[in-house]
C-alpha positions as a LaTeX table, in Angstrom:
\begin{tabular}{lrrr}
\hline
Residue & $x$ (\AA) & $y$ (\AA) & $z$ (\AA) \\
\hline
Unk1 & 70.76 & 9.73 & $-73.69$ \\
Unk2 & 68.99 & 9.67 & $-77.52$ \\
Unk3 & 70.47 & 12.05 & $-79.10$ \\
Unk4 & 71.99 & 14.16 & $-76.71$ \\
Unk5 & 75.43 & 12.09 & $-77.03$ \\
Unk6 & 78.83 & 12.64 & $-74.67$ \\
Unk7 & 81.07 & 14.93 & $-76.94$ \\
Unk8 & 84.43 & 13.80 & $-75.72$ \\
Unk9 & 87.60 & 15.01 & $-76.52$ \\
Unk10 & 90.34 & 12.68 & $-77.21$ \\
Unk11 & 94.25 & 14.61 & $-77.44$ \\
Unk12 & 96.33 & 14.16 & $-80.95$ \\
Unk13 & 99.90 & 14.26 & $-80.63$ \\
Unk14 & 102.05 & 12.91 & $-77.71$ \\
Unk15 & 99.38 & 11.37 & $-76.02$ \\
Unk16 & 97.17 & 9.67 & $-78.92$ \\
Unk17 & 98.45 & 6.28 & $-78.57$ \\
Unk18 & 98.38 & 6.14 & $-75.59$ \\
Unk19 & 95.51 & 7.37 & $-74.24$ \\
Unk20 & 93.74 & 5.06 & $-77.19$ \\
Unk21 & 95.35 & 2.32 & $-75.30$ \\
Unk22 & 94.06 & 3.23 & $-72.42$ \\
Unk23 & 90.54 & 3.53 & $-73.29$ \\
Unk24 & 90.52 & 0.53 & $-75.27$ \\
Unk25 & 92.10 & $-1.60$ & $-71.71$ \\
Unk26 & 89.10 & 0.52 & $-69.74$ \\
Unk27 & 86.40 & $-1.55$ & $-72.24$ \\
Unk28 & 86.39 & 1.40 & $-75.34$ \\
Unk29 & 87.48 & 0.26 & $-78.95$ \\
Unk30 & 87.97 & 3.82 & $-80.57$ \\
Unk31 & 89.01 & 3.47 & $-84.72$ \\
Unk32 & 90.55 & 6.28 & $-86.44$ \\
Unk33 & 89.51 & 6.77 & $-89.87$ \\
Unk34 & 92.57 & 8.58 & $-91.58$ \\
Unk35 & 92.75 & 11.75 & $-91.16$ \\
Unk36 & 89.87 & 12.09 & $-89.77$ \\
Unk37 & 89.21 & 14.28 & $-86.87$ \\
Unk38 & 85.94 & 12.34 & $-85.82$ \\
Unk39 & 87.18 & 8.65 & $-84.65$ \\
Unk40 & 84.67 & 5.89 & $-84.51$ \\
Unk41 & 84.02 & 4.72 & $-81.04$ \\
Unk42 & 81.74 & 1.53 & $-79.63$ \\
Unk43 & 79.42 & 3.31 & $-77.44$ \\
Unk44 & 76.17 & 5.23 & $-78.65$ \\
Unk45 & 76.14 & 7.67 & $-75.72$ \\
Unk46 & 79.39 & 8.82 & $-77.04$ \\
Unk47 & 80.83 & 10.78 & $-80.09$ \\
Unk48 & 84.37 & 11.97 & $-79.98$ \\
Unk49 & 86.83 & 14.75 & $-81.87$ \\
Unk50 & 90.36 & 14.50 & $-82.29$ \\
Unk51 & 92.34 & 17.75 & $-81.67$ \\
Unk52 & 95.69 & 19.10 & $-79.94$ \\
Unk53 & 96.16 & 19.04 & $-76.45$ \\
Unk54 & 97.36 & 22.47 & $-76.37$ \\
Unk55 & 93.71 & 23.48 & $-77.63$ \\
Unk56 & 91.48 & 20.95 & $-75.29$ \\
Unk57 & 91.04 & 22.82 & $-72.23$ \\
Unk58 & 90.08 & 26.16 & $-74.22$ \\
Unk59 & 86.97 & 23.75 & $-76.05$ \\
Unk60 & 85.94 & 22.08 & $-72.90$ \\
Unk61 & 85.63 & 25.67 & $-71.53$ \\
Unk62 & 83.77 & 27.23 & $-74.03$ \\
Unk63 & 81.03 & 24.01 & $-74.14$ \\
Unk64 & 82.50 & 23.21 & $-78.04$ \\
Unk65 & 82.83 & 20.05 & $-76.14$ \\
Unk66 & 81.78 & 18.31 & $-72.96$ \\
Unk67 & 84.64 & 16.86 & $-72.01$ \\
Unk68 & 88.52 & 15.96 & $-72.68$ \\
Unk69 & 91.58 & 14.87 & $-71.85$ \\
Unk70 & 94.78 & 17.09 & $-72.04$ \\
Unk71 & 98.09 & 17.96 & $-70.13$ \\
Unk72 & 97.51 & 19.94 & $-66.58$ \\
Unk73 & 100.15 & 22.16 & $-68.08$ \\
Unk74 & 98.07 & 23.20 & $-71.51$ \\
Unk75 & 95.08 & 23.64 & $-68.70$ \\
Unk76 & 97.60 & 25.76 & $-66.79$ \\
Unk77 & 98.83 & 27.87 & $-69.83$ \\
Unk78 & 95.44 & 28.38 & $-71.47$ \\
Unk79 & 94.49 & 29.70 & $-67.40$ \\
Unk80 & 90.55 & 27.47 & $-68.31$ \\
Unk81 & 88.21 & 27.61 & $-65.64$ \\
Unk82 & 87.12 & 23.57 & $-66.19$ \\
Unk83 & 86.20 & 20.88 & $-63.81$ \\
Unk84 & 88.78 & 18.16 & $-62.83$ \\
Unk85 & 87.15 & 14.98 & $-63.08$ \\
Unk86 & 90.17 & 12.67 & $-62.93$ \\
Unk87 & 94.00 & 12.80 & $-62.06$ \\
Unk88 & 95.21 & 10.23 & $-64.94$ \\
Unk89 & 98.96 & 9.34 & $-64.32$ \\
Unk90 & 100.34 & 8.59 & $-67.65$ \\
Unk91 & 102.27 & 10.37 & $-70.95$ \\
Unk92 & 103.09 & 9.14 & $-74.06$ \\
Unk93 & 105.93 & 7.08 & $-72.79$ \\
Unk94 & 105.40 & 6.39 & $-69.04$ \\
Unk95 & 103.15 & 6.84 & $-66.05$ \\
Unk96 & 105.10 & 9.49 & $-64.45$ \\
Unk97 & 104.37 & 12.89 & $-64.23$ \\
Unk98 & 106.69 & 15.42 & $-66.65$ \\
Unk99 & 108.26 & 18.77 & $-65.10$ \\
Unk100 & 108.31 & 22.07 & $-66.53$ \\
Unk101 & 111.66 & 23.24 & $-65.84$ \\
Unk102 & 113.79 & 26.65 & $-66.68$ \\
Unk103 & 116.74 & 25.41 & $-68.26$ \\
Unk104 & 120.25 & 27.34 & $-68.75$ \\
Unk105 & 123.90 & 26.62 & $-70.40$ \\
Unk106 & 125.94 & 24.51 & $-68.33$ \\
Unk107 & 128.50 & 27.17 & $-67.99$ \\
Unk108 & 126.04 & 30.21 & $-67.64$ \\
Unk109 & 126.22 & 32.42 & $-64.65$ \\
Unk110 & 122.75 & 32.41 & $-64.30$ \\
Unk111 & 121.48 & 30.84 & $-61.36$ \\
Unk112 & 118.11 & 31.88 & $-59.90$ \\
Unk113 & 115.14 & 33.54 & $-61.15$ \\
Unk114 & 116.05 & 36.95 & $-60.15$ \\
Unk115 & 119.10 & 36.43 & $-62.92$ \\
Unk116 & 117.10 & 36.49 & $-65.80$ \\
Unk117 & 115.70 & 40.02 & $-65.57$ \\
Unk118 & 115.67 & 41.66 & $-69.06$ \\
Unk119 & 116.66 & 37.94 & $-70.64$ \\
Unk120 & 114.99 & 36.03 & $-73.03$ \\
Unk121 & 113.59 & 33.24 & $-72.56$ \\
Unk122 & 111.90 & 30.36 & $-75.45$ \\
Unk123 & 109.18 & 28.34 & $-74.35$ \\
Unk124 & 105.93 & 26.58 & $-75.55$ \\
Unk125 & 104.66 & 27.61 & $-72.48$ \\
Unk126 & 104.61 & 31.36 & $-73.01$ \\
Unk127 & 101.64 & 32.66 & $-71.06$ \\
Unk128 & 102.44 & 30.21 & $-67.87$ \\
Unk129 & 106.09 & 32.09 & $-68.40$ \\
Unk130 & 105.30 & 35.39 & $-68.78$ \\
Unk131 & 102.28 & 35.09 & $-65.77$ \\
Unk132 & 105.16 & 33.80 & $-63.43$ \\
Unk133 & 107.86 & 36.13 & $-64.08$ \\
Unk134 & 105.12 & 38.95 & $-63.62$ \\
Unk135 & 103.67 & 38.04 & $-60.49$ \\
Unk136 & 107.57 & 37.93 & $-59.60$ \\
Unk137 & 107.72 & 41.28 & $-60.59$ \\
Unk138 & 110.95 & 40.03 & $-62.79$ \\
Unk139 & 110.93 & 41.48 & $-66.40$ \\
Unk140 & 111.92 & 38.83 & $-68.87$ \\
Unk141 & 111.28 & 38.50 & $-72.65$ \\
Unk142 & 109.42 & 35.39 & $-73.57$ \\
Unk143 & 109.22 & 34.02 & $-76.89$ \\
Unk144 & 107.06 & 31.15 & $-78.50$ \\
Unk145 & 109.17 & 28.23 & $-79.73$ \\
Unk146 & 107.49 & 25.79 & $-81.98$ \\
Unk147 & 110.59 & 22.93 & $-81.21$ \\
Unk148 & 113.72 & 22.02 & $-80.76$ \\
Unk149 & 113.48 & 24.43 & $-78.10$ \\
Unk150 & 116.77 & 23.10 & $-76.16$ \\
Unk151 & 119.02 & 24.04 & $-79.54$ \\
Unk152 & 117.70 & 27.86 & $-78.96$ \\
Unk153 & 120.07 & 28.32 & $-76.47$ \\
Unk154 & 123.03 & 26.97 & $-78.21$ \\
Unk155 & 122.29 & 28.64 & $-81.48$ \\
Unk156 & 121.87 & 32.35 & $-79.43$ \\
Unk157 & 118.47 & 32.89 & $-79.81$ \\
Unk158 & 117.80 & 32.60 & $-76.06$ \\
Unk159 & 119.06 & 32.91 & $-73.03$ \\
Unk160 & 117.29 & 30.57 & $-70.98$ \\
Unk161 & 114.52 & 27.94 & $-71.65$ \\
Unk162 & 111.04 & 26.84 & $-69.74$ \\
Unk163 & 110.99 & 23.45 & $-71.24$ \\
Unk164 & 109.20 & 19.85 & $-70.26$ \\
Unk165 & 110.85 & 16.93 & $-69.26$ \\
Unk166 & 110.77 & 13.45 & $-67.44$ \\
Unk167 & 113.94 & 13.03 & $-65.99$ \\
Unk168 & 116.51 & 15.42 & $-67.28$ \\
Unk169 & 118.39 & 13.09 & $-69.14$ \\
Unk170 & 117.94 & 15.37 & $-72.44$ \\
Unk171 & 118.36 & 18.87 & $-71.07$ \\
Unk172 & 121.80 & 17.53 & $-69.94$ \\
Unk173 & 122.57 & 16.17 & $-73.35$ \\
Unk174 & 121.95 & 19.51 & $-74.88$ \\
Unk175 & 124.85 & 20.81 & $-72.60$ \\
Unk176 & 122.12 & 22.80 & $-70.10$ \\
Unk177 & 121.90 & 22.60 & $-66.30$ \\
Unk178 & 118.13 & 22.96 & $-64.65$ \\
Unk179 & 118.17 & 25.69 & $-62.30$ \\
Unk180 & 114.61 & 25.84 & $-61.36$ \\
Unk181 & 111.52 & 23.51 & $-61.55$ \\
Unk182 & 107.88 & 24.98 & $-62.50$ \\
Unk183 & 105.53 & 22.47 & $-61.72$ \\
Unk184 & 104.39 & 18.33 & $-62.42$ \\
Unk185 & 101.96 & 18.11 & $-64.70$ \\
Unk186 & 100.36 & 15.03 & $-65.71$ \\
Unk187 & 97.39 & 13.81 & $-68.21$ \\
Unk188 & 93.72 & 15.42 & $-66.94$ \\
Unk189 & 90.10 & 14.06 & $-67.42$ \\
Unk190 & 88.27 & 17.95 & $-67.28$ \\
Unk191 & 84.97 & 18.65 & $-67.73$ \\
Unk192 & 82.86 & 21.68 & $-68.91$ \\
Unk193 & 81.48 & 23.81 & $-65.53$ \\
Unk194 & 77.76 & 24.26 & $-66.69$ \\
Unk195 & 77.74 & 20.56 & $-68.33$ \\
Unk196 & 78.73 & 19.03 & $-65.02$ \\
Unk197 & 76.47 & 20.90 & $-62.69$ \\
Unk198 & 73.71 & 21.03 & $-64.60$ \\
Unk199 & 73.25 & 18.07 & $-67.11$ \\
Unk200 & 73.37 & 14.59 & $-64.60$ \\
Unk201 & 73.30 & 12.12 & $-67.09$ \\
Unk202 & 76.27 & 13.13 & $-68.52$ \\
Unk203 & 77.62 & 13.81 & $-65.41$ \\
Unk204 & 77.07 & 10.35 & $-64.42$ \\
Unk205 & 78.68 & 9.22 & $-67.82$ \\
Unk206 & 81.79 & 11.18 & $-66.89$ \\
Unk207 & 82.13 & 9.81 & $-63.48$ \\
Unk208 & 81.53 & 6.28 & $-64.66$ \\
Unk209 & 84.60 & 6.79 & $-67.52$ \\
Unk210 & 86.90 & 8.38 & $-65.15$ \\
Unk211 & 85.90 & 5.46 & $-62.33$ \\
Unk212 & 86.92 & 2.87 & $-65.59$ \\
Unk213 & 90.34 & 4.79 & $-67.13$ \\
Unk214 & 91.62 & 4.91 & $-63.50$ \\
Unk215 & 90.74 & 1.35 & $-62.58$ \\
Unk216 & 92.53 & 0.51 & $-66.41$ \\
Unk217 & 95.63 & 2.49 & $-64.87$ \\
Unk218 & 95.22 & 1.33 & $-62.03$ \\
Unk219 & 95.55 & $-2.40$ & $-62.79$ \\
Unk220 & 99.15 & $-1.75$ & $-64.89$ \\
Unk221 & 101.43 & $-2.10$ & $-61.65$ \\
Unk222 & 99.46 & $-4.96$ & $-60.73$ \\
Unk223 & 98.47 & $-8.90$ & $-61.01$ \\
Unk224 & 96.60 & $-11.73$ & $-59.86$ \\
Unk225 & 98.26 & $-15.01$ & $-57.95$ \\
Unk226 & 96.23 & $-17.90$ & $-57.57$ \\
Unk227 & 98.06 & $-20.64$ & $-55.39$ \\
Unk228 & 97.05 & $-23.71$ & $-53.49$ \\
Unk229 & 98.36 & $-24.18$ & $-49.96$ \\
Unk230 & 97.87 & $-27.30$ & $-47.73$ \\
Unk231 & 95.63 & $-26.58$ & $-44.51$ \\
Unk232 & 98.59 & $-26.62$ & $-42.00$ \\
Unk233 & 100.73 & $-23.86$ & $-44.07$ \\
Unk234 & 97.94 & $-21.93$ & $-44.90$ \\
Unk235 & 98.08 & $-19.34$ & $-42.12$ \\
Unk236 & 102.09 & $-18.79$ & $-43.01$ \\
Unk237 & 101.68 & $-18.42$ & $-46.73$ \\
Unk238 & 98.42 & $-15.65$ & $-45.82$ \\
Unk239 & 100.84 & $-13.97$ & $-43.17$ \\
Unk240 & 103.43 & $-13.04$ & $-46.63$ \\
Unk241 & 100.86 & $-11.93$ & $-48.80$ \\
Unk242 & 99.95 & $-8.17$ & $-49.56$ \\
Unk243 & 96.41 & $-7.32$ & $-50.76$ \\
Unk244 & 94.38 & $-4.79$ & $-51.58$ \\
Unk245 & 91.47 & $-5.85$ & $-48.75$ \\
Unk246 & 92.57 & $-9.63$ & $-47.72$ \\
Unk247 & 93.60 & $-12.56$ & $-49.63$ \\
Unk248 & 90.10 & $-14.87$ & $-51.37$ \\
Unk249 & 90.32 & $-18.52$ & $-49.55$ \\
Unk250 & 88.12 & $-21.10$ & $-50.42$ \\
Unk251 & 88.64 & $-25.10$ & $-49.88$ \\
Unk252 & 89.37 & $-27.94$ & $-52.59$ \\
Unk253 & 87.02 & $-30.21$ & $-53.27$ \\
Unk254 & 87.06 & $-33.44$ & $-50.85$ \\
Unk255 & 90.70 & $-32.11$ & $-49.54$ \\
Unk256 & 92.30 & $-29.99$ & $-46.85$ \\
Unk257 & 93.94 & $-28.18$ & $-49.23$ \\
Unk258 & 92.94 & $-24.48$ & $-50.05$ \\
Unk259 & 93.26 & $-22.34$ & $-53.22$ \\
Unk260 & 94.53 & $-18.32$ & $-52.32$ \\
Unk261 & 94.19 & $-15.85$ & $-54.34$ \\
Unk262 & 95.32 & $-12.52$ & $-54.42$ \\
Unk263 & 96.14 & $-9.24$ & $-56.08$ \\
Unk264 & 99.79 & $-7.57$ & $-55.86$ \\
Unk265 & 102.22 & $-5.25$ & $-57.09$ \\
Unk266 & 103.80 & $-6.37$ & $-60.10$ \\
Unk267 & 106.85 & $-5.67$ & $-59.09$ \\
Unk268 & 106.36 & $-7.34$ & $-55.58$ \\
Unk269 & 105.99 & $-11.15$ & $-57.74$ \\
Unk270 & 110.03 & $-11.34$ & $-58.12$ \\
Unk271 & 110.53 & $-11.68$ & $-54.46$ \\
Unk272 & 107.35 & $-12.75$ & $-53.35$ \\
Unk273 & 107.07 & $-16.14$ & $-55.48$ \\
Unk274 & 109.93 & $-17.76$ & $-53.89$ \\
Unk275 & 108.99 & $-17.08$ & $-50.75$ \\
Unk276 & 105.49 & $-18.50$ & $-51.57$ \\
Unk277 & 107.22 & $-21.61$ & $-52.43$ \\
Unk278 & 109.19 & $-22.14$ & $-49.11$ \\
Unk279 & 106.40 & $-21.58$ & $-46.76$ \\
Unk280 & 104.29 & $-24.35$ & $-48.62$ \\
Unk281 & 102.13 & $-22.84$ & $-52.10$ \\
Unk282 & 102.03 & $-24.43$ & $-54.60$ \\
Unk283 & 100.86 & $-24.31$ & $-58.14$ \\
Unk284 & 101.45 & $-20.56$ & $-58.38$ \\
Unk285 & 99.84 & $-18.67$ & $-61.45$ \\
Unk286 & 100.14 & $-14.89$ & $-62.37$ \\
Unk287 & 97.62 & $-13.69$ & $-64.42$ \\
Unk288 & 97.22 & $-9.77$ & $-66.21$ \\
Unk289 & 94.36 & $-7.53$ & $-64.65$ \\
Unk290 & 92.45 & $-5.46$ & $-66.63$ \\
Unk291 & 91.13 & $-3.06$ & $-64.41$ \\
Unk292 & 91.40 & $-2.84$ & $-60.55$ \\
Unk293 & 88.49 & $-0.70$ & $-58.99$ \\
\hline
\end{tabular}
């Protein structure tokens, strides 16, 4: 690629750490200098920026850079015209997707949509929110909150709230009740339009990133068992075991013994391993995956 290097985005915030994880587990070792908005990464065909995820999809738009990973909801609230390359399912804490909910005092009367005409509403989300309510043909007042948006309610300065969450838990501790659920959003691999239709190198360097992070994700629910199994309980041990394709089989040395090996759910090992046991494996070892593609 010479010169003509990958300019990648890479999210500060909520999703840094994690999304450095995930690059370094997909074969990437990115080093942050500081403050520095230019990290250091291993690959030459690369050079990445640092900025908010709030911003990315507006700079992958306008070509400032080639690609980028952000929320679906910034993509959604900055309404950018890029190119999905890659559903990612993680956040900074899990790999669910969040909700974008509209939030209300437990007590409140309020109880649909059509309830918060000429209310006012506090959200990070503002453009989404006022888009929404418009195409509802509802008139609502929204208002940009820079945090601590779920105390706005309680201290009067809304009446309502569009806010993100993962499972409610701290809505309900702020004493509100969720009356009405947006969308899922989850983290994005995007593209610039003109890059990806017309420059194919860098196209191809895309694809083969996104093909890496979701192998990397891919491979977190997931390990390897390697087992031996005499030649008469073979076929009963290979009748319990899930797998991607089929289960790899291949014969000891001078025996009629077999090693198996697989790849499962991790969270499949628990009941499967005992069951291994009494239909004749033996020798049973888990080992981490790195990627699964």
């Amino acid at each position: 690629m010479g010169v003509d290097k990958l300019r990648l985005g890479l999210p500060k915030g909520s999703l840094e750490k994690a999304t450095l994880d995930l690059f370094r587990r997909s074969g990437w070792h990115i080093k942050i200098n500081g403050r520095s908005y230019f990290p250091e990464i291993d690959d030459p065909e690369i050079s990445c920026s640092m900025c908010r995820a709030q911003e990315m999809s507006r700079y992958v738009e306008n070509g400032t850079l080639d690609c980028g990973l952000t929320g679906k909801d910034w993509i959604m609230e900055n309404d950018s015209k890029v190119v999905v390359v890659a559903d990612l399912m993680y956040s900074k804490t899990s790999q669910r997707p969040v909700r974008w909910v509209l939030a209300v005092p437990a007590d409140s009367e309020l109880k649909t949509l059509k309830d918060l005409a000429d209310k006012k509403i506090a959200t990070e989300l503002v453009n989404y929110t006022k888009r929404y309510f418009a195409a509802r043909q509802i008139p609502v007042k929204v208002e940009f909150s820079w945090g601590a948006t779920e105390a706005k309610v309680a201290a009067g300065l809304a009446d309502a709230i569009v806010e993100v969450t993962e499972t409610g838990s701290t809505i309900k501790a702020h004493g509100l009740k969720i009356i009405h659920e947006f969308f899922q959003s989850n983290t994005q691999f995007i593209a610039n339009q003109e890059v990806w239709e017309k420059n194919p190198a860098k196209r191809e360097k895309m694809e083969n990133i996104a093909l890496l992070l979701l192998g990397a994700l891919r491979a977190e629910k997931m390990v390897g068992l390697k087992m031996n199994v005499p030649e008469d309980k073979l076929k009963g041990v290979v009748t319990l075991l899930p797998s991607l394709l089929a289960p790899t089989i291949s014969t000891l040395y001078e025996t009629d013994w077999f090693s198996v090996e697989v790849v499962v759910n991790q969270s499949e090992v628990r009941q499967l391993v005992p069951r291994l046991i009494n239909a004749g494996a033996q020798g049973i070892v888990e080992y981490p995956l790195h990627k699964v593609i």
